[in-house]
N, C-alpha and C positions, 0 to 999 in steps of 0.2 A: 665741644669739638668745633672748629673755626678750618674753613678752605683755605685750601693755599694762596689762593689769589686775595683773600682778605688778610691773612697774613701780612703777605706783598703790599698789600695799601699802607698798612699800619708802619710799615719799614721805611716804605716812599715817605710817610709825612713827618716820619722823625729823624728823615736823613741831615735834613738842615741844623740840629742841635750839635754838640759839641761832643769831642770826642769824650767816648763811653768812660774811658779811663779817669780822666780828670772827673767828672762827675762820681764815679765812683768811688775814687780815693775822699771826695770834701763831705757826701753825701754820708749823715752816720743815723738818718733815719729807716728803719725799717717798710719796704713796699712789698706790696703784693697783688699780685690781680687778681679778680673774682668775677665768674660769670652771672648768668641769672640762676644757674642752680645753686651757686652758693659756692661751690669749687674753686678751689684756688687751682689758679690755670699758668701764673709765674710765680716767684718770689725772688728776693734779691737775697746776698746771702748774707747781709745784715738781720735780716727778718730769719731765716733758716739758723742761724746760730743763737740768736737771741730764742726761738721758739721751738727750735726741730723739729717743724713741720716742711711738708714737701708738697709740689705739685701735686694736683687730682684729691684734696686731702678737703673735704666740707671744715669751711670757714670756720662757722662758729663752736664744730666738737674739735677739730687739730688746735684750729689759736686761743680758743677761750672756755674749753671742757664743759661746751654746752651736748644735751641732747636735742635740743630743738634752736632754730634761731632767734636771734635778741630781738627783744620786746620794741624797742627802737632802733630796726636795723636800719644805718647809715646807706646800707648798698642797695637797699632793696627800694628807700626813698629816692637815693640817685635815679636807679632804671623809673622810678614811676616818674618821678619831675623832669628827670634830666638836670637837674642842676647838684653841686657841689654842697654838702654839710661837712659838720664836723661835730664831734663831741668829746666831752674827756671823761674817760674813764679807768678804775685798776685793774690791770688785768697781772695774769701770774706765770712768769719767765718761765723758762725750761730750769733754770736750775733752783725754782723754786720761791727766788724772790717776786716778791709783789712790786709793780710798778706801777707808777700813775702815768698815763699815756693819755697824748692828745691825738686824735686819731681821722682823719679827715679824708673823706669820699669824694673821689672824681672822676664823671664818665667819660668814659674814651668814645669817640666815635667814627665810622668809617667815612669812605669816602660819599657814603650815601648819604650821608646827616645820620644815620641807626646807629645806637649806642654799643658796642662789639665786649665790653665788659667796664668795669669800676675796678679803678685804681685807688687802694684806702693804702695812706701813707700813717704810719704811728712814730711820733716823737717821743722820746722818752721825757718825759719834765719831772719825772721824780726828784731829779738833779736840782735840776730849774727850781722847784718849790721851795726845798730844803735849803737851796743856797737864798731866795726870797730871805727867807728865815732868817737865816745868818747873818744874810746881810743887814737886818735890821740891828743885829747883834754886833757883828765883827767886822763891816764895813773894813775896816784895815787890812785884812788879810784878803780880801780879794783876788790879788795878784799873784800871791800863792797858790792858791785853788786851782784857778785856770791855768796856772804854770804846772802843777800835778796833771789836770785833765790831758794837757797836751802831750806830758810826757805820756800818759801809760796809754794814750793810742799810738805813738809813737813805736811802744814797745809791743802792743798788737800788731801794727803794721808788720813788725822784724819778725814776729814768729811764723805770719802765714807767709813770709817770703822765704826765709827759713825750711817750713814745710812744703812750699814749692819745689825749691833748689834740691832739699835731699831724699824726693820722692824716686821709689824706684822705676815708678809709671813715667811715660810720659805724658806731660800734661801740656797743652795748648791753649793760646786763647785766640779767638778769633772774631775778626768783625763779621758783620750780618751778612757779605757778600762769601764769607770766607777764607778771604788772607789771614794769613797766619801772622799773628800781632806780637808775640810772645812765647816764648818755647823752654823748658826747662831742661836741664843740662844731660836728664836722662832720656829725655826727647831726641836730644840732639844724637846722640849713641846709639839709639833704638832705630833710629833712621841711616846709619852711619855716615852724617855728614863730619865736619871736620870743628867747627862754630855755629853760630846763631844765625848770624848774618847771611851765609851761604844756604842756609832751609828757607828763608824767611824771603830770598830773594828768588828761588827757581819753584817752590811748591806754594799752592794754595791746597787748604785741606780738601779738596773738590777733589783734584788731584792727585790725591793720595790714595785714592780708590782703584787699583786696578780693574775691580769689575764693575763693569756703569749699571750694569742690573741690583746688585749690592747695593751702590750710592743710589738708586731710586727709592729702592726701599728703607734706607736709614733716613735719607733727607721727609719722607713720605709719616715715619716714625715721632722723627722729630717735632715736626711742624704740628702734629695730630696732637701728643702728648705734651710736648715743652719736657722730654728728657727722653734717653734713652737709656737702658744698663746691658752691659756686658750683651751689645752687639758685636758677633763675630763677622768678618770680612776680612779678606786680601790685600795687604797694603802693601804700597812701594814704595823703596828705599831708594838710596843714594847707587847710580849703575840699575837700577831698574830691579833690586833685589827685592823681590818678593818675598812677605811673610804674613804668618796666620794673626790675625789682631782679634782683641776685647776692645771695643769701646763703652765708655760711658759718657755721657755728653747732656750737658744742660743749658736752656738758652738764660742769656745774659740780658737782663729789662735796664732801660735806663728808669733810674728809681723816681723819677717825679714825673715825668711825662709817659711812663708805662712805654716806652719805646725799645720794640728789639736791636739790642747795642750789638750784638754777637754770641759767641760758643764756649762753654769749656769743653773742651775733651779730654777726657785721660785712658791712652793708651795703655793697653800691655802687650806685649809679646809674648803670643801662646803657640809660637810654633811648635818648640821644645814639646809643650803639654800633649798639643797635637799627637805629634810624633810617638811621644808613650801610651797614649790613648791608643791609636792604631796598632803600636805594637802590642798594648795588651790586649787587643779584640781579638789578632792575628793567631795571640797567646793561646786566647781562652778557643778561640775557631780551632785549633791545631791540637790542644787539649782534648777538645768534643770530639775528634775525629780518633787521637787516640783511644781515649773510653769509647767510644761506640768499634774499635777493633779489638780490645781488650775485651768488649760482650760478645763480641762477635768468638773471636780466640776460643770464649768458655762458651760457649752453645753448642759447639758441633766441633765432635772430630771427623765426619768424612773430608775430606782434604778440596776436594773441587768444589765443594758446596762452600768451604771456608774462604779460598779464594775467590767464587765469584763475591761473595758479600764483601769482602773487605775492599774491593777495587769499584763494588758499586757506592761505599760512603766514602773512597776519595775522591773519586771524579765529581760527585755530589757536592763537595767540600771546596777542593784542591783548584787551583789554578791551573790548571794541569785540562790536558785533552785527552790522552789516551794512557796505558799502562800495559805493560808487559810485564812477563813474571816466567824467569827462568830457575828452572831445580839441576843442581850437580849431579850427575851418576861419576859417580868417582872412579866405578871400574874402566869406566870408558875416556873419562878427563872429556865427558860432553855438558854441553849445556839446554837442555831441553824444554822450550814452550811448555808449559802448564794450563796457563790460563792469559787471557787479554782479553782489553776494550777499547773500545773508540776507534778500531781500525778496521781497513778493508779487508774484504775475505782474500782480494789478488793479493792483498801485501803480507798477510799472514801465512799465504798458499806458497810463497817462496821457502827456497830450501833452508838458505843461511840464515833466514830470519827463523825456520820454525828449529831449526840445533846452530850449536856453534860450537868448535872445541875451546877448550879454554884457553883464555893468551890472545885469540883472534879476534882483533879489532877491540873499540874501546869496549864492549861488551865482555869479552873475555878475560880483558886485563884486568878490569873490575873485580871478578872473582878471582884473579890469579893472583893480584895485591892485596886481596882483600879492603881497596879502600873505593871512595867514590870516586866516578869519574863526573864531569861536569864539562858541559859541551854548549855555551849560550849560542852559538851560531855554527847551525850544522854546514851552512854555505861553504866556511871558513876551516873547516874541522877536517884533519890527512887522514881520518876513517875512511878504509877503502869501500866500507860500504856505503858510505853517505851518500849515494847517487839513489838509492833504495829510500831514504828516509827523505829524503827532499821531493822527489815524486808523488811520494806520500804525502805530503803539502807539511813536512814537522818542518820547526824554525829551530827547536832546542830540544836537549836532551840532556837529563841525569843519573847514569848510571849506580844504580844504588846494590852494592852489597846485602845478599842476606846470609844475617850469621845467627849461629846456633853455639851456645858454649862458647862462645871466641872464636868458631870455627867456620867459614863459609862453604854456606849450603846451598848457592845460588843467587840470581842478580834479577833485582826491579828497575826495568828501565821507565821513566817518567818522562815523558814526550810533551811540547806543545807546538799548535799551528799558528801562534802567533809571538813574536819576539818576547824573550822573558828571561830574565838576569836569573841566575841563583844563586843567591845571597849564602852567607855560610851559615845565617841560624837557618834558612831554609832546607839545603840541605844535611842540617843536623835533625831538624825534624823529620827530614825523610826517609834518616837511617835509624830514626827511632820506631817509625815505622815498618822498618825491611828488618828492624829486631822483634817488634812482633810476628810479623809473618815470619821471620826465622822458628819462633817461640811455638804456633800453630802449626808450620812442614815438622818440626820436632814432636810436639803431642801428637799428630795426628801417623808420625811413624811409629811410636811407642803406644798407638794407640791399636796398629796394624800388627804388629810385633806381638803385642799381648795377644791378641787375637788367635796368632796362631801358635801362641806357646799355649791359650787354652785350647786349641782346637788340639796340640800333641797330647797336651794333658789329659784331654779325654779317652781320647783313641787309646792313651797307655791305660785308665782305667778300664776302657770296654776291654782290652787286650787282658787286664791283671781279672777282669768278672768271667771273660772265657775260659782264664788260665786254673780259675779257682773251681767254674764249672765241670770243668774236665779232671781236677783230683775229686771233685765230688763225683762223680761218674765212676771213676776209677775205685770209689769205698766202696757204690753201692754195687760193682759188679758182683764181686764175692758175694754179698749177702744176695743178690736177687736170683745169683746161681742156683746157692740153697735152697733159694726158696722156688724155684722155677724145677728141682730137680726131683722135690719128689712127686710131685703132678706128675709130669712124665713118665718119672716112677713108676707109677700106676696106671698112667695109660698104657705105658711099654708092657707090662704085666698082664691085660686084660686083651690086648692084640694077641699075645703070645698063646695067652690058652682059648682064644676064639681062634686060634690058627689049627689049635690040638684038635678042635672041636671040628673045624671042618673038615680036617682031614682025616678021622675018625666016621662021621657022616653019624654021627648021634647026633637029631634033633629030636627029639622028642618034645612034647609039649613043654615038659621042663626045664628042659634045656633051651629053648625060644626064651622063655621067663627070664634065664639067666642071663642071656644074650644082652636083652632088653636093657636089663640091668647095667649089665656091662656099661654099654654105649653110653647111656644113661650119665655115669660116673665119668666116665670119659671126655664127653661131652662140655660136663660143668669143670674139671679139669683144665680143658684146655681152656675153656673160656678166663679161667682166674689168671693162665699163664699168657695170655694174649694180652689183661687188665693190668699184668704186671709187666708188660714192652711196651703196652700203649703210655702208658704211666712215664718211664722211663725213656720214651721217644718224643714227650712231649716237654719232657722238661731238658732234655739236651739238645734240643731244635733252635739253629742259631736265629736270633731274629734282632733288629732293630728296636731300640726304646721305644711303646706302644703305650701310650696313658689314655687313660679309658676310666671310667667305674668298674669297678670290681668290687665280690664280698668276699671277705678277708677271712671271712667262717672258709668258705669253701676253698681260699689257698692253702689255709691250716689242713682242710678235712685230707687234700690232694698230697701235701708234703708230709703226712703221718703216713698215709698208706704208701709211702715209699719205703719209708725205713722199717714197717712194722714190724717183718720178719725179726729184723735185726733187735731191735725191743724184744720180742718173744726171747727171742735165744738168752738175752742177755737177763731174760725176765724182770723187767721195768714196767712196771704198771703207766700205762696214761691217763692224766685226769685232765678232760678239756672244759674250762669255764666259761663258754661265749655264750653274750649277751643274746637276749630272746632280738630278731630282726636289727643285727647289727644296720648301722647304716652306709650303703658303701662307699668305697676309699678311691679318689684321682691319683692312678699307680700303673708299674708294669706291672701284671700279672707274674710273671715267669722270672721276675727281675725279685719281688718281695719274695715268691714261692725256693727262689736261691737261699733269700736271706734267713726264713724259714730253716732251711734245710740244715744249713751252715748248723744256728745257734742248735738245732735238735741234734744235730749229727754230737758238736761238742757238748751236749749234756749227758748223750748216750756215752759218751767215749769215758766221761767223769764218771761213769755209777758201773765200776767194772764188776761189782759183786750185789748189783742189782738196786733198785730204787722208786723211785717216783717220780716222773717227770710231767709237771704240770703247767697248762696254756693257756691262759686265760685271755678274753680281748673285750673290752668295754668302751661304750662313746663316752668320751669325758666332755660334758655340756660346758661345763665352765669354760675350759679352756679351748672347749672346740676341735681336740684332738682324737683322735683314736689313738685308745692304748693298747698296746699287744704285750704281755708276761709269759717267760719264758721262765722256768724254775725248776732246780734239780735237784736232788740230796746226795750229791757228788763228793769229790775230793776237796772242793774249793779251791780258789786263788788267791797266796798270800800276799798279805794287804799293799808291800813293797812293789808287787808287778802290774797291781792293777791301772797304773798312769801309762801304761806301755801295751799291753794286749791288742790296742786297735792298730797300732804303729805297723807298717809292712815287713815281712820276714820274723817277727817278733813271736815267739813259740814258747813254748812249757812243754811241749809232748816231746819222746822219747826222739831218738835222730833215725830217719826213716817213716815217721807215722804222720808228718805235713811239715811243710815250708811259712806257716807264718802268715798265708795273704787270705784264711778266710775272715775273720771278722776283721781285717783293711778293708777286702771288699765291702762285708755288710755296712761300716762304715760309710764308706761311699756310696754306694745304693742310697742309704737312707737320706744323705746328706744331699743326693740330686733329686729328693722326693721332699724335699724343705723339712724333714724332721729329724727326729734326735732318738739316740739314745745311749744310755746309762747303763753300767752294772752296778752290784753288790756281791759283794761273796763275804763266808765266812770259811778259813779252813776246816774241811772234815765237818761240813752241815750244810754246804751246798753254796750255788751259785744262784742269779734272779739278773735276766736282764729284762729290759722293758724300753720298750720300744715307743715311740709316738710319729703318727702320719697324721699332718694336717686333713679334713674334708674339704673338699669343695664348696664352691660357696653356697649352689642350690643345696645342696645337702646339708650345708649347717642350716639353715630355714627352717629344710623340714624337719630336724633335728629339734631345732629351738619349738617349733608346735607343737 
């Protein structure tokens, strides 16, 4: 690395030599500089083509595919003597051929007398040798020889003037101060002058710098390295037209005096590139903020929660200051505030800004057209309200459409406090944006909506489990009559003749006994018919879904002593199979002891000329369920109706004896208690439904121990 200001000496003392061109055009030897590290610090671009090595490139591995340096290195005797050698040796070209080079070391030195690097010049003499030879042979043909040699540099010259002229870079060459010496005809276009002459006469490349901090650091670059690549910078054209530039730029040695002659530069023009670069950032910036509202969209249907997030990754993102966000009430044709940011609570606190009907100012129209409105200078803008939004210190404003379906469902007004165009891919992406939020006020109404079609659907189920409770009530009153009526029976019997008895005035010891007795009877009597209301008062007591633990023995035990009576009469044996310490079930009580009842009540109704009805309930480990079996040696249900039986109003019994909604209901019961069940029938050998109620979780544990 070499100071500027040694540089600068080195230029001062080779100013006096001859212009760089003429030397360059006669000069068909090979140069190169070399520091003390061994580095090639120039090369001319005779040496560069002959070698394809480049500045910064160690001597002896780029020119001559060494790993170490030559045993008789030329440069390294220079820096020790200070004086000039030379030697000849073959070394081996870039495209492979072997040459024999004469190759001779000269040190440069500064202003100071200090040697600043070694200039080794290589002549090709392979030529030289070979024609020696010849000449000993063919002396006559001499003049041919050298008449071939001339032409085919001749024809080198045409080709790199050739590849000058139809480069689509511009390329320059320049003296060591900088004028521009030369310019290629796509130079001259990229710059938009009109000729050569008129670039060459008002610009030096110094000056082609719009920014002088840029020109310190390229000139800074240069001088440090001896090239530069694909430096980018602002250059000025013809009218002061600035554009985005690549430079690459290598300095120009005069080749026997190691003298900085000048520059090539070759321009490109990367405005264009620029330009799609930014718009692809813009792209992928505007992409990012779509996907993070599209994660947003799917995260959450509460609606206020969905818009404060989305308006918190535009402003995050967005060029933009503030946002507003109006929803249509269609009954009313208003537009109404939802959510905002970036503004004052005074300017939100206004009327017309927190509704607006539709059609009213550009906010209104927006929805009432359905399309954008766009407002770059609200100064300038006949919105009667603009005296509102200017106070508010906004310079611009884009009223953005939200649509749902095709359909507008409200308006995002996008505001800023400082001048800002919008472009039309700008507000394309805005409206791509006001169609998500369209897409979010949409799910999150459908989301409301659902809501309360389950919240009806419920209510109709709790309505269809009372409605079913209540023809259960209504079966059991008959039988509980029966059976409540001969208790009374017999107490009414046993009043009557203690009434004979008192009013006779026989008590005898005996008759005390008998008394005794009486009461006695009486007594247990009423208590069975008290067990039979209390029974039947707690299972028609309206209440609320109550999930709790319960043991499932003892809902069975409660919903058998309902019906029992009605068993007896019909004389139907029970046989109950529950496990030793079931374990118990997360359930309503009074909600399964329905379900209960339902399937016993239809067992009993099936075994009209009497049977077996059998209950079994066991933990099932595997599966973690409790199972509950219900089975009867009934009429059965033919195989055609069994995909229908759960269905509402759906009957097999006679017209008059039920409507169809008790096993809907059990259905539903079970299915709001997360389990399932099944039947089986065969005709005329009975029915078997089986039930299953997940446990809880403590209870599968202790289950599984």
């Amino acid at each position: 690395m070499y100071p500027r200001s040694h540089i600068m000496s080195i230029e001062k003392n080779f100013k006096k030599q001859k212009d760089y061109q003429a030397l360059i055009q006669s000069v068909t030897d090979c140069v190169v500089a070399i520091n003390r590290h061994f580095r090639i610090i120039m090369a001319n671009e005779r040496f560069k083509d002959q070698f394809g090595v480049h500045p910064n490139t160690l001597c002896f591995k780029g020119w001559k595919n060494r790993e170490e340096k030559c045993e008789n290195c030329l440069v390294e005797r220079s820096f020790e003597d200070g004086k000039p050698h030379q030697n000849e040796e073959t070394v081996i070209m870039k495209d492979g051929r072997a040459a024999h080079m004469l190759i001779k070391s000269t040190p440069v030195r500064d202003e100071k007398g200090d040697i600043s690097y070694v200039l080794e010049t290589a002549t090709d003499i392979t030529e030289k040798k070979r024609l020696e030879q010849e000449l000993k042979k063919l002396t006559g043909n001499l003049e041919q020889i050298v008449g071939d040699r001339l032409q085919s540099l001749r024809k080198s010259e045409e080709r790199y003037r050739t590849m000058f002229e139809r480069s689509r870079d511009a390329i320059l060459l320049t003296d060591a101060e900088g004028n521009i010496l030369e310019i290629n005809q796509a130079g001259v276009q990229i710059f938009g002058y009109t000729n050569r002459e008129e670039l060459r006469a008002k610009k030096t490349a110094i000056e082609l710098f719009q920014d002088r901090e840029a020109l310190r650091r390229f000139r800074r670059e240069i001088f440090r390295e001896g090239f530069v690549t694909e430096f980018e910078a602002k250059l000025t054209g013809k009218g002061d037209r600035v554009f985005d530039a690549a430079i690459t730029c290598n300095v120009m040695i005069l080749e026997v005096m190691g003298k900085v002659t000048g520059y090539v530069m070759i321009i490109r023009d990367v405005t264009q590139r620029n330009q799609y670069q930014k718009k692809i950032e813009q792209q992928n910036k505007q992409l990012a903020i779509l996907n993070a509202i599209s994660m947003t969209v799917n995260s959450s249907l509460d609606l206020r929660e969905l818009l404060k997030s989305i308006l918190d990754k535009m402003l995050e993102i967005l060029e933009s200051d503030s946002i507003r966000v109006y929803l249509l009430e269609k009954e009313k044709r208003t537009l109404d505030l939802v959510a905002h940011k970036g503004l004052s609570d005074a300017f939100i606190g206004i009327r017309h800004i927190q509704s607006r009907r539709v059609g009213d100012g550009m906010l209104g129209r927006a929805v009432e057209r359905a399309e954008p409105r766009v407002v770059n200078n609200l100064q300038r803008s006949g919105d009667k309200y603009v005296d509102v939004l200017v106070r508010e210190g906004l310079k611009s404003t884009a009223y953005i459409p939200l649509l749902s379906r095709g359909e507008p469902i409200g308006v995002m007004a996008v505001s800023s406090i400082t001048p800002f165009r919008y472009s039309s891919d700008y507000v394309a992406f805005l409206s791509a944006v006001g169609s998500q939020i369209g897409i979010a006020v949409h799910n999150a109404h459908l989301y409301e909506n659902l809501k309360k079609a389950y919240k009806d659907l419920k209510d109709t189920q709790d309505q269809l489990i009372r409605t079913e409770k209540l023809a259960s009530l209504g079966k059991l009153a008959a039988t509980i009559a029966h059976e409540i009526n001969n208790p009374l029976a017999a107490v009414l019997n046993y009043i009557r003749l203690m009434i004979k008895l008192v009013a006779r005035e026989h008590f005898t010891a005996g008759k005390l006994n008998d008394i005794s007795r009486y009461l006695a009877t009486m007594e247990s009597e009423t208590a069975r018919c008290g067990e039979i209301v209390k029974n039947l008062l707690a299972f028609s007591r309206q209440s609320r879904m109550t999930m709790a633990n319960h043991n499932v023995g003892e809902i069975i035990d409660k919903t058998v002593a309902l019906i029992s009576h009605e068993l007896e009469l019909k004389q139907i044996r029970v046989v109950k199979n529950l496990q030793d310490n079931l374990p118990p079930v997360f359930c309503d009580f009074r909600q399964i002891q329905q379900v209960m009842l339902n399937l016993l009540s239809n067992s009993s109704e099936a075994m009209t000329k009497g049977g077996t009805l059998t209950i079994s309930a066991n933990g099932r480990e595997d599966e973690k369920f409790l199972e509950i079996c219900v089975s009867d040696t009934g009429c059965g249900i033919p195989e055609n109706l069994l995909d229908n039986i759960f269905e509402p109003f759906f009957t097999t019994k006679e017209e008059g004896k039920g409507v169809g909604l008790g096993l809907s209901v059990v259905y539903g019961i079970i299915a709001r208690h997360n389990g399932s069940i099944e039947v089986k029938s065969e005709p005329g050998k009975g029915t078997s439904f089986r039930v299953l109620l997940p446990f809880r979780q403590e209870d599968l544990e202790n289950l599984d121990a």
